[in-house]
C-alpha positions in Angstrom: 57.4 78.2 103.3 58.1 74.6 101.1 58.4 76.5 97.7 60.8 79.3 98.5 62.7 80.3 95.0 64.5 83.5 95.8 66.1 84.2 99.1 66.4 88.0 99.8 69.1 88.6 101.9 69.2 92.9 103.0 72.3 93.8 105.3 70.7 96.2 108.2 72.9 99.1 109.5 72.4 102.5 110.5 69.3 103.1 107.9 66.2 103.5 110.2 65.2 106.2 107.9 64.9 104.3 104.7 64.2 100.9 105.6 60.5 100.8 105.9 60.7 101.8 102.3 62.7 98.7 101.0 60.9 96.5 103.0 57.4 97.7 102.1 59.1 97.2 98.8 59.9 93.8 98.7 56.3 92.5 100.3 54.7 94.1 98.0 56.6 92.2 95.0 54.1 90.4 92.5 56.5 87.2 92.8 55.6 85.6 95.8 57.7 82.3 96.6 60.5 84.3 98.5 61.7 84.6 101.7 62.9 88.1 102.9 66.1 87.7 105.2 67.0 91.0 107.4 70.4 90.8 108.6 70.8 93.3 111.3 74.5 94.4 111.7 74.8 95.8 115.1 72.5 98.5 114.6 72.7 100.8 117.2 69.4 103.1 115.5 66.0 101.6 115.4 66.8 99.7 112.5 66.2 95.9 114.6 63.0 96.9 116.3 62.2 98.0 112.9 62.6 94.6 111.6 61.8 92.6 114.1 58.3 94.7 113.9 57.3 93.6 110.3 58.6 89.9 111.1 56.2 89.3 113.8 53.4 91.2 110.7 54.5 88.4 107.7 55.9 84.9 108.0 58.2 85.3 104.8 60.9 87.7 106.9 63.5 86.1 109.1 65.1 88.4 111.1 69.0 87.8 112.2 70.7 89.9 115.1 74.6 89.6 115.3 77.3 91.9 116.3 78.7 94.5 114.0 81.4 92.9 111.3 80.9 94.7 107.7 78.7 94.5 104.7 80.3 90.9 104.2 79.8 89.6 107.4 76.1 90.1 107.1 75.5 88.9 103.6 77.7 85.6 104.6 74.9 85.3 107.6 72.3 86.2 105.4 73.5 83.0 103.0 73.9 80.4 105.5 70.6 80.9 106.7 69.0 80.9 103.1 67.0 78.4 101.4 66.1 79.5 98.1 67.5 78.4 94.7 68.3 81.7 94.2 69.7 84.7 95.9 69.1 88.6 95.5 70.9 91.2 97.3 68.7 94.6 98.1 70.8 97.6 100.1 68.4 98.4 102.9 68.9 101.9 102.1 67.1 101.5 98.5 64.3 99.8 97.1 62.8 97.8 94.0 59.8 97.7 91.4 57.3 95.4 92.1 58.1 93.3 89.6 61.5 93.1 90.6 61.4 89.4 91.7 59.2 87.9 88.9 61.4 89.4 86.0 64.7 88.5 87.7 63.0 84.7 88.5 61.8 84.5 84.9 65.0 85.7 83.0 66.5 83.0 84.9 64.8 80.2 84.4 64.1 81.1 80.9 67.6 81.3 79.9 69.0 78.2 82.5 71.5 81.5 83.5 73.5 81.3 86.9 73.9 84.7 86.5 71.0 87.3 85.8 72.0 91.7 85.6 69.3 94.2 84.6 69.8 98.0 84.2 68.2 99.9 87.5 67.1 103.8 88.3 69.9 106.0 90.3 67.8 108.5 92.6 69.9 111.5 93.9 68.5 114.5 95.6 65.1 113.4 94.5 66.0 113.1 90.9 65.9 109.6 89.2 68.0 108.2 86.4 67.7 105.7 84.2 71.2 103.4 84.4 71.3 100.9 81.3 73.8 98.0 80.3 75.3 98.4 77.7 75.3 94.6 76.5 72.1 92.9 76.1 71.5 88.6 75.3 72.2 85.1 76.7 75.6 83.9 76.7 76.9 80.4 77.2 79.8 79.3 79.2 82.1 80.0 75.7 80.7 83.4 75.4 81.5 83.9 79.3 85.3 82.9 79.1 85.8 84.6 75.6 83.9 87.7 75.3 82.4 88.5 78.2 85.2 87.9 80.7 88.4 89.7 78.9 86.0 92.8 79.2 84.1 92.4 82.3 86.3 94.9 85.0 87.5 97.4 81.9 85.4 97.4 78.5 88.7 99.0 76.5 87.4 102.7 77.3 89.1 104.0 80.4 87.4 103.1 82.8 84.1 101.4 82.0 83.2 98.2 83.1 81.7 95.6 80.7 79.9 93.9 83.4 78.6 96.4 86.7 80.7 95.7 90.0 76.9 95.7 91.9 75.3 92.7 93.6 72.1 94.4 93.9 71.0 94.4 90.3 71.9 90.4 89.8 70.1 87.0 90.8 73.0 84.4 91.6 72.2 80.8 92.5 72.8 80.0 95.9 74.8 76.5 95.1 77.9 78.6 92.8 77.4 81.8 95.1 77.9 79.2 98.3 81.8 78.6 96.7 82.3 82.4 96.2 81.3 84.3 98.9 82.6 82.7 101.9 86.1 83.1 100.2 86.1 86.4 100.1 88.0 88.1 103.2 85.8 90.2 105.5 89.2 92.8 105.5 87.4 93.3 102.1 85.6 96.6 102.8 86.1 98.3 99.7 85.0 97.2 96.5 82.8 94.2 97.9 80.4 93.9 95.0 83.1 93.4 92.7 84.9 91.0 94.9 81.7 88.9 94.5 80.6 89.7 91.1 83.5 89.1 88.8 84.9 86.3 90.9 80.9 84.5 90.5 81.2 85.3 86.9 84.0 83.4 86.3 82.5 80.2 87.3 79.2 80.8 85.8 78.3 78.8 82.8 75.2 81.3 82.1 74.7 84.4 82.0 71.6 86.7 81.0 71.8 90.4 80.5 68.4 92.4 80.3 68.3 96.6 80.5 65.1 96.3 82.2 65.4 98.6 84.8 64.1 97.3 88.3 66.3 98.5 91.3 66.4 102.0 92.7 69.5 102.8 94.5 69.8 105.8 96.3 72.7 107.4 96.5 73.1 109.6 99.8 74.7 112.7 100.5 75.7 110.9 103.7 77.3 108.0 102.2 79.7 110.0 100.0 83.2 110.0 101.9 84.6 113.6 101.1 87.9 113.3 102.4 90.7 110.7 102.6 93.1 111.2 106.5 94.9 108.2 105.8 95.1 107.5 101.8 98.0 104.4 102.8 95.1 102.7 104.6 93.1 103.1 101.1 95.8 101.9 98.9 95.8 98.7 101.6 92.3 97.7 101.7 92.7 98.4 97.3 95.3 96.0 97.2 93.3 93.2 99.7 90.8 93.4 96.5 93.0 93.7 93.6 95.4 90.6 94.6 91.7 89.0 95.8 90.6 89.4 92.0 93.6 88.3 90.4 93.9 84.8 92.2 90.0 84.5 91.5 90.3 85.0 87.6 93.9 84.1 87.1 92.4 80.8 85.9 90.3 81.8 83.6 92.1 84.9 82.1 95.4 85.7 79.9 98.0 87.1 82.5 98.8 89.9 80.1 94.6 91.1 79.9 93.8 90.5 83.8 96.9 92.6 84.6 95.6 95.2 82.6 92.2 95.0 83.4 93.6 95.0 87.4 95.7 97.8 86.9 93.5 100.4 85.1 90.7 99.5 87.8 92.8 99.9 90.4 94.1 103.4 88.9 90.5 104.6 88.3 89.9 104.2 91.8 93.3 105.7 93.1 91.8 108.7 91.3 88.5 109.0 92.4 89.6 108.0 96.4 92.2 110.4 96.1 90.0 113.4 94.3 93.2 112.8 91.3 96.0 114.4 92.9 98.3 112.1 94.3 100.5 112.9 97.1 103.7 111.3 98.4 103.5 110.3 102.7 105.3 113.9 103.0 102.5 115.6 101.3 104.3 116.5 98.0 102.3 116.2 95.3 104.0 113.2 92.9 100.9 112.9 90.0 98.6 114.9 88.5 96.0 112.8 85.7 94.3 115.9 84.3 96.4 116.7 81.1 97.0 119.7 80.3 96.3 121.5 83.5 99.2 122.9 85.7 99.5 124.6 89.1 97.0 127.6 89.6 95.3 126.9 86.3 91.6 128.1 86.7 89.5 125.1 86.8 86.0 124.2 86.7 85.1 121.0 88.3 81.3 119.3 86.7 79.8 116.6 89.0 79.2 116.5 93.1 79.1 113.0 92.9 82.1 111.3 95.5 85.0 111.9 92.5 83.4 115.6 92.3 83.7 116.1 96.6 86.9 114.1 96.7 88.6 116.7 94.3 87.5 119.5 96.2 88.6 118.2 99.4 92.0 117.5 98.0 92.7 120.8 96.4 91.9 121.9 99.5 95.0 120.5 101.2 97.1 120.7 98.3 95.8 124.6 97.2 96.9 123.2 93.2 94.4 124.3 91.6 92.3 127.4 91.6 88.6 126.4 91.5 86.3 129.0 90.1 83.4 127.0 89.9 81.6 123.5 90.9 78.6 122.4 88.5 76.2 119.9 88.2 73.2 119.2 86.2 71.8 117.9 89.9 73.1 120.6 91.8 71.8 121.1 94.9 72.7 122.4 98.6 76.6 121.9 99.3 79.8 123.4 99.7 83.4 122.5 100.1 85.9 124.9 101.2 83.9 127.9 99.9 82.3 126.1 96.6 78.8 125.3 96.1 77.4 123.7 93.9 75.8 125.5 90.8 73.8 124.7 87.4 75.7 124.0 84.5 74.4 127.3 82.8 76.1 129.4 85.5 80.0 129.4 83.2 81.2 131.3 81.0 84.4 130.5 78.5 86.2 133.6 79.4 86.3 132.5 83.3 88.4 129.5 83.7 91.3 127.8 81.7 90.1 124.3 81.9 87.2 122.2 83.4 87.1 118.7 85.0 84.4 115.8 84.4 84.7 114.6 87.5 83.8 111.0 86.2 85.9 107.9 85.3 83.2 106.8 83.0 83.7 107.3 78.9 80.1 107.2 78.4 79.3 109.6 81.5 82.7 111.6 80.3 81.3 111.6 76.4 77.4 112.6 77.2 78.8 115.9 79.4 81.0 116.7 77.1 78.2 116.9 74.5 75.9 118.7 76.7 79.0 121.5 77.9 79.1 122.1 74.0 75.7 122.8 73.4 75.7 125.4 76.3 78.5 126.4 74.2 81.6 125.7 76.2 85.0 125.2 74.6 85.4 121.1 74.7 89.5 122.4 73.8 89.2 123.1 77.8 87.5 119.8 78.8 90.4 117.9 80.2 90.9 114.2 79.7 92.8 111.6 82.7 95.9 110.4 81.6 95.9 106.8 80.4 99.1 106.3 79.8 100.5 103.0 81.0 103.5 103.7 81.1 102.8 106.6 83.9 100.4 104.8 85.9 102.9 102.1 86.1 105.4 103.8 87.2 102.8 106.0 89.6 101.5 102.3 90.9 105.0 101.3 92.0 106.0 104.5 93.6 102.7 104.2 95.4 103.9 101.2 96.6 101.5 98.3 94.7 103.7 95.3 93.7 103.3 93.0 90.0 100.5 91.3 92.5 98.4 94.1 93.0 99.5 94.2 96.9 100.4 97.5 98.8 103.4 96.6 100.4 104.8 99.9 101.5 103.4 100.1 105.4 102.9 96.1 105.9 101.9 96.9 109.4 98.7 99.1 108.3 
């Protein structure tokens, strides 16, 4: 293989189930000057002899076997053994449209970008959506630093990002993503794509934003963590990327609007780790970010996605709320502490005081909100999250987070 363009570099752990389908999925691309790199992790499933089988059936795979060191670790190995001008990142757990690689290749050459995003489809309990950018064009290494960059981690709606944390929808060019990714800590094992992402696009000079949609990631029931037992080891591994960001982009960004943008990301995923109730290392409860609702208020939570499951699991520790109901327009089999999940056409106005969009996205947040009034629910009981700064400053620092985004209260976690 002399005229590799795109290295494909797929991290392998634990996935026997789903990676003959993201495999099959990338041979079958209409681009062909690639090479496929499987990076198994340590699997302890089938997952090697899986790959090591469709090696020895098509010379474009390489197969690397190392021990078990994180998501990082193996796209780090994945890089140093790559030889393409260009790299894509595919979760083995997922899988792409065929023409995947040519439109990716082509919007990048086209526009001379260092930096290609497309929308992509979110599958979930067998149903598929359609997930768009919201921005659209070519933008030069001015437009990067002026426009794009200020609003990349937070748009200015609480908390949507202007740019998507995820690797797997992007081409990067293997020279810039050589001086990123080996700088970011392997003790990075939460928020990884945005470690990468927003620290690569503030040394790209090019960028290209299509809404072409041509990645399928499949979110699993199995990979939604439904409970935090140690919420200090959370805030730690939060601050290793927070403080990680703000070195990365201190350069390139006002101190006053990376601080923000750091602080109300960081916030938004306090909230969704800790299912919004925030609790003190003596279990008292010291925050609550749904206005308006108070101790044993009825409440209806909408979404089973991981912000949905972490709420449940936390009211179940904390008994604040009374939850009548858990919808979703996906719902399917599951249950938390007594609540399963129902259709959205299963409440009635006169049953709870308030109900929770469990999302920290405006645009999710708005759309629901719309859809809830057309079944004819009261929006006056749709809560909103609290978003004011001077309360999540204050909640930050009794947390323990200092002006560097660090968690400092247990140093020896």
């Amino acid at each position: 293989m002399n005229n590799i363009k795109i290295s494909v570099i797929v991290p392998v752990f634990r996935i026997e189930k789903y990676l003959p389908t993201c495999v099959v999925s990338l041979l079958e691309q209409s681009f062909h000057d690639f090479e496929l790199i499987l990076v198994d992790d340590g699997s302890q499933d089938s997952s090697p002899q899986i790959c090591d089988d469709f090696a020895k059936k098509d010379s474009r795979i390489q197969v690397i076997h190392k021990e078990n060191g994180g998501l990082l670790s193996a796209r780090k190995e994945g890089l140093k053994n790559a030889s393409g001008k260009y790299i894509a990142f595919v979760d083995g757990d997922d899988w792409v449209d065929k023409y995947y690689l040519d439109t990716l290749f082509k919007l990048a050459e086209a526009n001379d970008a260092d930096l290609v995003e497309t929308g992509h489809f979110r599958e979930f309990d067998g149903k598929i959506e359609t997930i768009k950018p919201k921005l659209a064009g070519v933008y030069n290494a001015k437009d990067i630093a002026t426009e794009i960059m200020p609003k990349a981690i937070y748009n200015g709606d609480f908390c949507e990002h202007g740019i998507s944390t995820y690797v797997w929808n992007k081409l990067f060019k293997r020279e810039l993503l050589e001086l990123i990714l080996f700088d970011v800590p392997n003790d990075i094992v939460m928020g990884e794509d945005a470690a990468i992402t927003y620290s690569y696009l503030a040394i790209s000079k090019g960028l290209v934003i299509s809404k072409i949609p041509l990645y399928y990631y499949r979110q699993r029931f199995d990979s939604i963590v439904k409970s935090i037992e140690d919420p200090q080891t959370e805030f730690y591994r939060l601050g290793l990327l927070m403080s990680f960001l703000k070195t990365k982009l201190s350069h390139i960004l006002d101190s006053e609007i990376l601080n923000n943008q750091i602080k109300l990301y960081l916030y938004s995923q306090i909230l969704v780790r800790c299912g919004g109730i925030i609790l003190n290392d003596e279990g008292d409860i010291i925050f609550n970010p749904f206005v308006k609702a108070k101790r044993h208020s009825k409440i209806v939570v909408y979404s089973s996605g991981s912000f949905g499951q972490h709420i449940l699991s936390t009211n179940k520790k904390t008994d604040f709320f009374e939850i009548v109901k858990w919808i979703d327009l996906d719902f399917h089999k599951l249950n938390i502490n007594g609540n399963s999940v129902q259709p959205i056409s299963s409440i009635k106005n006169d049953e709870f005081d308030f109900l929770i969009i469990a999302t920290i996205n405006p645009s999710i947040y708005n759309a629901i909100k719309i859809e809830l009034g057309l079944m004819g629910i009261n929006n006056s009981k749709v809560l909103k999250i609290n978003t004011n700064e001077i309360d999540i400053d204050t909640l930050l620092a009794e947390i323990g987070f200092n002006k560097d985004f660090e968690f400092k209260k247990n140093a020896t976690i």
